[in-house]
N, C-alpha and C positions, 0 to 999 in steps of 0.2 A: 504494500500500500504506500501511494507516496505521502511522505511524511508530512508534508505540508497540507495535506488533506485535513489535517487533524488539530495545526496550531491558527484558531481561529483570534483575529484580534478582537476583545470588546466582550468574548464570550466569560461568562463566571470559571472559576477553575474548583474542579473539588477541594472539599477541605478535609481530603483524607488523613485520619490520624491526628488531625489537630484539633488542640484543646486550647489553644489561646484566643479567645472571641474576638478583640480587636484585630488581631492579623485576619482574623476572617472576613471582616469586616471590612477595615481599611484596605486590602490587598484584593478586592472586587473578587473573592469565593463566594461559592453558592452556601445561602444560609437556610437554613430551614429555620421558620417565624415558631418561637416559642415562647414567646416573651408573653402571651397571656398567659400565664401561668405568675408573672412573675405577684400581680396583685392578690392571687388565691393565696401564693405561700405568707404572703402579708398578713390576709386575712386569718391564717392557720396561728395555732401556736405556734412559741416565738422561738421555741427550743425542736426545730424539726430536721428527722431522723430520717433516711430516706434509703431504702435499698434497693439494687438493682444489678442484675447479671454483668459478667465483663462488658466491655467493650459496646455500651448501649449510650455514651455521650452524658457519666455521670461532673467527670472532668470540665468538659464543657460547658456543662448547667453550672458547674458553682463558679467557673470562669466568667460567664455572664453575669452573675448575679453579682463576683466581684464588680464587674465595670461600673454596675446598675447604682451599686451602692456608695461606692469609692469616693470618700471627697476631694480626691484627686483627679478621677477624671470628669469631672463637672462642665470642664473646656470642651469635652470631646462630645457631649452630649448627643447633640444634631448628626456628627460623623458616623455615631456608633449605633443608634438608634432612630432617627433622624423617621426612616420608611418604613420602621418596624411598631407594631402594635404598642409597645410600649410608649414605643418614640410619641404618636397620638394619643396617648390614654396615658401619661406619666401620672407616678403617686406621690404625692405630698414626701414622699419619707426618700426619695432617689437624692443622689448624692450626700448623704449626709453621715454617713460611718466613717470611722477608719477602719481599717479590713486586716484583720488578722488570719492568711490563711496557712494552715497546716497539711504538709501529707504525709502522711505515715511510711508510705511506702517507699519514701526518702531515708526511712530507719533500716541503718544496717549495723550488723553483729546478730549475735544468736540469742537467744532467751537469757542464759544466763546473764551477757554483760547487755542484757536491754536498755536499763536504765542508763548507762551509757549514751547508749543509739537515741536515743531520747533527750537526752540532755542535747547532743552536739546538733541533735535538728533544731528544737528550738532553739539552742542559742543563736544558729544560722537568721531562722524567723524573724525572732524576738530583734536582733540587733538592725535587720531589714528593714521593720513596721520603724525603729529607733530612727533611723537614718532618714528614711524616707515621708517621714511626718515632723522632721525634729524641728518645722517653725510651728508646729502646733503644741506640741507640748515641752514640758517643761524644760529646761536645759539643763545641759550633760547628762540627759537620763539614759545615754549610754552606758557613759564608762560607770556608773553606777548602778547597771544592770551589769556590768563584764565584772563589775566585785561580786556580784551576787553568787553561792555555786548551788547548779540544780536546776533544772527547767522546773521545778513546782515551785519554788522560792522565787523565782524567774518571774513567773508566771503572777505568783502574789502581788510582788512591786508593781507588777507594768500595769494590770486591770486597778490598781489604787491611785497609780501616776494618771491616768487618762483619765479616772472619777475626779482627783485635785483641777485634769485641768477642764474639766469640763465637758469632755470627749465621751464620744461615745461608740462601742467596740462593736461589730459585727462579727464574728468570730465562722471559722470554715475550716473543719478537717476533710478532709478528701481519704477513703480507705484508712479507716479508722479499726477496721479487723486486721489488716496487712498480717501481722504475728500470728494470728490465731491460725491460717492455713498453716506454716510452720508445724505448730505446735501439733497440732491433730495428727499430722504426717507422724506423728514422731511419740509413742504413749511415753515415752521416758520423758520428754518435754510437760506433761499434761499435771502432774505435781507441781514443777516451778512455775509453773503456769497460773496455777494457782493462789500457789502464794502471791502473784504477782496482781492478782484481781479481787481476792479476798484480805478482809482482815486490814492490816497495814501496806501492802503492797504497794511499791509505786506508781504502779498504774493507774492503779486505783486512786492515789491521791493525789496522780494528775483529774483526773476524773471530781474529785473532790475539787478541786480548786476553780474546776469550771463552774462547777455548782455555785460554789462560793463567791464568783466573779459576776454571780448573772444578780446579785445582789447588789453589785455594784454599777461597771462600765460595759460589760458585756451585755448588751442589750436584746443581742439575736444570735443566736446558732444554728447550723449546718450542717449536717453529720451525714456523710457519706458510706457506703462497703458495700461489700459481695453477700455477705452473709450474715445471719442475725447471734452468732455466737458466741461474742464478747458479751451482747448487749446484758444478758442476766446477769453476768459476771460483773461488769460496771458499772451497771444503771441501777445498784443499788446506793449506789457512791454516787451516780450523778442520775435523778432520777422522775428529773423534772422535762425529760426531752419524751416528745410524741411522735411515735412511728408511724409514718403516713403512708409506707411502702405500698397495702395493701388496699389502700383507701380508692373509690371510682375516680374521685375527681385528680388525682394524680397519674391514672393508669396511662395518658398521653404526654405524659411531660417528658420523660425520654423515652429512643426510637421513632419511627416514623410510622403513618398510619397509610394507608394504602393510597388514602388521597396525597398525602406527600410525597409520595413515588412516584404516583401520574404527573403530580405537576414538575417532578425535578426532570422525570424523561422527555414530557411537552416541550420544556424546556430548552432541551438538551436534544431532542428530536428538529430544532430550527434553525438551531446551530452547527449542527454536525451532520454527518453522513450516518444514516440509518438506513440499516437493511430489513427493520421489523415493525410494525407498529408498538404503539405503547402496550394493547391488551397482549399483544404477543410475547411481551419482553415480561408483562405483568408475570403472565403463564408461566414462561419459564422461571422465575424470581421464585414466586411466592410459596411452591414446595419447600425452598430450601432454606429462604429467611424468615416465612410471617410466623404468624399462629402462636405470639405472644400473650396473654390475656393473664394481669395482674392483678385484677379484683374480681370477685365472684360476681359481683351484681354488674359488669361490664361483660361477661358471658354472654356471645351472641351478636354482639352489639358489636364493638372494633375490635379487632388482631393490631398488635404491632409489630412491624419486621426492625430486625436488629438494623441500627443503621451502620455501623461498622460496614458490615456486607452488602448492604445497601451500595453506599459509597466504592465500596471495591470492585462490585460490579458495574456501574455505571462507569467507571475511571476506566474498567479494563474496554470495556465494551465501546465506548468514545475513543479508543486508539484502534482496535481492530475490527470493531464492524463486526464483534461476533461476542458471545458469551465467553468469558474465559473457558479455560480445557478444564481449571481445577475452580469448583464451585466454594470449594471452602479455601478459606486465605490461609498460607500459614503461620500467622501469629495468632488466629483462631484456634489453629491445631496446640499450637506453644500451652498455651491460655488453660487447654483441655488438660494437656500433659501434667499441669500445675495442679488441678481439679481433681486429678487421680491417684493422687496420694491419697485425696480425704475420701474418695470413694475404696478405698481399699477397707474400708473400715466395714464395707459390705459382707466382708467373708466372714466376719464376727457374729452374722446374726442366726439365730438359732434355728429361722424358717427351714425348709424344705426347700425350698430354692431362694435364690437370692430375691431381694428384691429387684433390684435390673432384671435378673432372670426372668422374674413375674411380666416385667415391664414390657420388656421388649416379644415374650411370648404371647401377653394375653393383650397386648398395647395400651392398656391404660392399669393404672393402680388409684386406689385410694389409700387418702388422708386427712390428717385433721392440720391445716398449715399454723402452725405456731408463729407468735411474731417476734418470737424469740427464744431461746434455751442457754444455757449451761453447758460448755464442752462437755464436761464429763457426763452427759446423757447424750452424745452424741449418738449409742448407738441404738436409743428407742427409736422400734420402727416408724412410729410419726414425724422422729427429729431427723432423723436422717432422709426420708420424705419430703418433709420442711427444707432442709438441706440444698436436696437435690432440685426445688423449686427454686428458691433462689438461686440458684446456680445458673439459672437459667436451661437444666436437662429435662425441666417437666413443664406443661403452664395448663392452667385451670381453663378443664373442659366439661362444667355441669358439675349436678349432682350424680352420685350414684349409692342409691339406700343409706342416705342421709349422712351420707361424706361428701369431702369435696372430691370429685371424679379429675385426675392429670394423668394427661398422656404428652409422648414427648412431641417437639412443639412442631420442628420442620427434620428436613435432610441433613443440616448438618448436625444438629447434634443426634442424630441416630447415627451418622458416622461414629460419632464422638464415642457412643455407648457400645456401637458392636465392636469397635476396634477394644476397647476398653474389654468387652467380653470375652473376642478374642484372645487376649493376652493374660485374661484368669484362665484359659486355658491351657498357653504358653506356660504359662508359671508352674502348670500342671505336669510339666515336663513335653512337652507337646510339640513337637519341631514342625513348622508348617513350611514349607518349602516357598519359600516367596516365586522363585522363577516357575518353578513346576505350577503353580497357582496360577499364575500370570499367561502361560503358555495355556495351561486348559480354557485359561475366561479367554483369550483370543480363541480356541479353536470353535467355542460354543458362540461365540460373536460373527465368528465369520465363516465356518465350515460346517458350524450345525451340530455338533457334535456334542450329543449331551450326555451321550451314556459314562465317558470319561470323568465328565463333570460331575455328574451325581453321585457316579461312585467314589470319585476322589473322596467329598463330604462325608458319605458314610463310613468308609475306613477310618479317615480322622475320628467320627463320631465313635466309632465301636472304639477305637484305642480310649480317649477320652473318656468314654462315661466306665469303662471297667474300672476306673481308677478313683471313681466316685459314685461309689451306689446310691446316694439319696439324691443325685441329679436328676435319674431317670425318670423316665414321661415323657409325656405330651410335651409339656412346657418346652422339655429340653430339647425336645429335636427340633420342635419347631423354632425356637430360639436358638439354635446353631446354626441349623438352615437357613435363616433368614440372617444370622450373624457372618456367614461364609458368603452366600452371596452380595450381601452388601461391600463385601471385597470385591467386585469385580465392577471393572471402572467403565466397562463398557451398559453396564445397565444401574438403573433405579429399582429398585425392590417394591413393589405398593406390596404392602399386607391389609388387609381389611376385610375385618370384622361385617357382618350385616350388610353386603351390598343386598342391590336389590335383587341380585341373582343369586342369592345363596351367597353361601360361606367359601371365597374363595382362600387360598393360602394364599399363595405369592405370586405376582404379576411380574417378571423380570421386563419393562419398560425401555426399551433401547433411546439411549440417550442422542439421537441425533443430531440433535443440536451440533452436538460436537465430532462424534462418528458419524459424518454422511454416510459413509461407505460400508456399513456393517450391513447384515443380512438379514438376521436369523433375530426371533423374540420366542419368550418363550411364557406358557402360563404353568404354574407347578401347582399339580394337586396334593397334597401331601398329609397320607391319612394313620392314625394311630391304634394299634391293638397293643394290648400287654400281654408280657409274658406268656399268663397264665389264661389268656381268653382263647377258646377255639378255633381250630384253624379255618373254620366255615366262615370267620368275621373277616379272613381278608380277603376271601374275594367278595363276600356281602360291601365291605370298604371299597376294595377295587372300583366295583361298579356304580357305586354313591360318586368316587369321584372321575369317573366318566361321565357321569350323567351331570356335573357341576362344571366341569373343564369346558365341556361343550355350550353348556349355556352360558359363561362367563364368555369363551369367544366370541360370542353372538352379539355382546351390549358393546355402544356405541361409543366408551370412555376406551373398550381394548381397543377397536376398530381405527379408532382414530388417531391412538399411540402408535402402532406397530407402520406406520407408512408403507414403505414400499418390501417391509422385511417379511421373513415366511416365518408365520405363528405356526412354533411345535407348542401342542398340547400333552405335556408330560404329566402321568399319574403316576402316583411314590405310596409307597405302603408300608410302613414299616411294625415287626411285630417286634414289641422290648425294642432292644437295639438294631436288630437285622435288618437290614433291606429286605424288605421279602419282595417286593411289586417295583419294577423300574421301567416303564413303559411309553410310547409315543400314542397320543387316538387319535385315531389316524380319520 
């Protein structure tokens, strides 16, 4: 493509990865309007708490609301804000803080020398807000913060310095859990951990001091994270902050809603060279990033897609005139990697199969979402639930018999979980041959050849589950199956539960978008006997799933996936672990 095709002058430029709102602003990127929000958090309490999965634009929100608030940038007003909802609808209270922002994940050392890592951030901070406010308040109340030793003692001075001069603090931690992933990772960590949140610990008496500060000059707080895990642990020490994570009227404030993707592609469709319309770019999108849903009572109502990936596609897609090859970014992948320490905490639970197990087999699990917990209950199955919800690997879909009903949200993170599954298998001692893997998903992409393919799966499967008797079932095959194929790069797996055709298992969905040139799709019917059930159930099985293969090729969502490729209809039967039925209906 020639390159000049794509450097359009006067066009917005993404603001992929970036968290600093003035560059995005002043540097003509494309902003997505959020700034209604900024009067609701006004009208909230004044101590708010806010969670939300990685890479959903939490950085960004308190980067904004820094500007918003900033008596420094009072000059910039019109610049920053000028054509934005707030810019027309300003509050009484804009420009008028000084702005104290913290981020934790600036803290480096390990648990033990934390307090340490805490000390040298704030003092970083604290000497910042000193410098950069020092004709507002009092003088030399640096170098008489640089006598002070301790960021809680730090902290004591500066919020009684700013009450003397009149000031008034806005205060903003950004990943205020940061440690706690650490620690979970780690149960040797989860004692000092302790001590560190409990009792006297210094965390806690930073915690404490915030508390003590909103008595004073700290008039408003911000508090950011991934997860709700510290919050028990601190919020009894500071315990005047209100969690809004879960609230409807916050369920838009980060991510984008479907309408904001229409309009950034509209956008970005008059500018650039497109080879698709918008509903079409929608289609392929929203598999993989929407189906976000953070309050029960917005159920139904709007999805949000992660904007992270949002952005990544749109960037890649504006340079080549096509969908990226790889639908998940990787610092996504990174992100996960991190994620999977604290999910290892899965193999702890007492169930019958894991909870992922359950997940990914039966596609939805229930729970009760807590808006917070206690590490050391991290591994009741609700907290870990809860967990996995923030995490962003589950998001609220209904009721189901008087829980709340979460299934996982899109594509990528069911990558995230089969790969994850995968490698509890791995760990099981389980060599999965990456090339031999790779070779058979081309042969069955483009030679048609399945019988290699399936039985590769089930060898794995019989090795595997001998080596763990309370795996077996249903759950498990079909949660391998669908964990094995979700490895292969030339399809999209649908599983789904209740279509209108009956109960299909797995749709292998050729990704063309990307493979023009593949052939072959395939629909797998994959049915379960145990052990000890008669041998007359599997071909009674067999022919249940002939007579469903057939009608599912028949509805119009296969018909209009498989394009120009040849739908084999494969039936699968397995008794206990055996393959018994490996078949084409022909």
């Amino acid at each position: 493509m020639d390159p000049m095709k794509y450097i359009v002058p006067g066009r917005k430029r993404l603001p992929y990865g970036m968290m600093n709102f003035a560059d995005i602003r002043l540097d003509n990127y494309y902003y997505v309007d959020k700034t209604r929000f900024i009067p609701m958090i006004e009208e909230a309490d004044r101590f708010f708490f806010f969670i939300r999965p990685r890479r959903f634009g939490k950085s960004l929100t308190l980067n904004l609301l820094q500007h918003y608030y900033d008596v420094r940038t009072r000059d910039q007003f019109e610049a920053l804000f000028g054509d934005l909802y707030i810019g027309q609808h300003p509050t009484p209270d804009r420009n008028s803080y000084l702005v104290l922002y913290l981020n934790f994940s600036g803290i480096t050392g390990e648990l033990n020398n934390y307090r340490k890592g805490l000390d040298a951030h704030c003092q970083i901070c604290f000497d910042f807000f000193c410098e950069v406010y020092a004709d507002l308040l009092p003088q030399g109340i640096k170098e008489k913060l640089d006598a002070i030793e301790g960021a809680v003692n730090q902290f004591d001075f500066l919020y009684h310095e700013c009450e003397r001069a009149g000031r008034d603090i806005y205060l903003f931690i950004d990943e205020y859990d940061h440690f706690t992933n650490a620690i979970l990772a780690d149960p040797e960590s989860l004692h000092r951990y302790t001590n560190e949140t409990h009792g006297e610990g210094y965390l806690r008496a930073f915690f404490n001091k915030v508390k003590a500060g909103t008595y004073s000059s700290i008039k408003r707080c911000f508090i950011t994270g991934v997860s709700p895990v510290t919050m028990d642990d601190l919020t009894s020490g500071f315990n005047i902050g209100t969690n809004y994570s879960l609230t409807p009227e916050f369920n838009q404030m980060m991510g984008f809603t479907e309408e904001e993707v229409r309009e950034m592609l509209t956008y970005y469709s008059t500018t650039s060279p497109f080879n698709h319309t918008v509903d079409e770019l929608i289609e392929i999108m929203k598999p993989w990033y929407d189906n976000y849903c953070f309050a029960q009572e917005c159920y139904g109502e709007t999805t949000m897609y992660n904007s992270n990936m949002v952005l990544y596609f749109v960037k890649n897609y504006i340079m080549r005139g096509k969908a990226p090859q790889n639908m998940v970014e990787d610092n996504i992948r990174i992100d996960y990697e991190k994620l999977r320490m604290l999910i290892r905490k899965d193999k702890e639970f007492a169930h019958d199969a894991s909870v992922i197990q359950t997940l990914v087999s039966q596609s939805y699990i229930t729970g009760e979402l807590k808006s917070g917990f206690p590490a050391s209950s991290i591994t009741n199955p609700d907290n870990f639930v809860s967990l996995l919800y923030y995490f962003g690997m589950l998001t609220i879909s209904g009721m189901h018999r008087g829980k709340t009903k979460l299934t996982i949200p899109n594509l990528v993170v069911q990558e995230q979980l089969y790969t994850y599954l995968l490698n509890t298998y791995n760990d099981a001692d389980l060599s999965f041959s990456s090339y031999e893997k790779s070779e058979l998903a081309s042969q069955l992409a483009y030679d048609g050849d399945w019988q290699a393919y399936f039985g590769y799966i089930a060898d794995c499967l019989k090795t595997y589950a001998s080596q763990r008797d309370k795996q077996k079932g249903e759950f498990f095959v079909h949660g391998f199956t669908l964990a094995m194929t979700a490895q292969n790069r030339f399809y999209r797996p649908v599983s789904e539960q209740d279509t209108q055709a009956g109960y299909v298992d797995i749709f292998l969905c050729p990704m063309l978008d990307i493979y023009s040139d593949m052939t072959h799709s395939y629909i797998v019917e994959l049915k379960y006997a145990k052990y000890k059930d008669p041998e007359t159930l599997v071909e009674k099985l067999r022919q249940e799933a002939i007579t469903q293969a057939n009608r599912y090729a028949d509805t119009d969502t296969v018909k209009r996936a498989i394009g120009n490729t040849q739908l084999h209809k494969i039936v699968v039967v397995y008794k206990g672990m055996e393959m018994r039925v490996c078949e084409e209906v022909i």
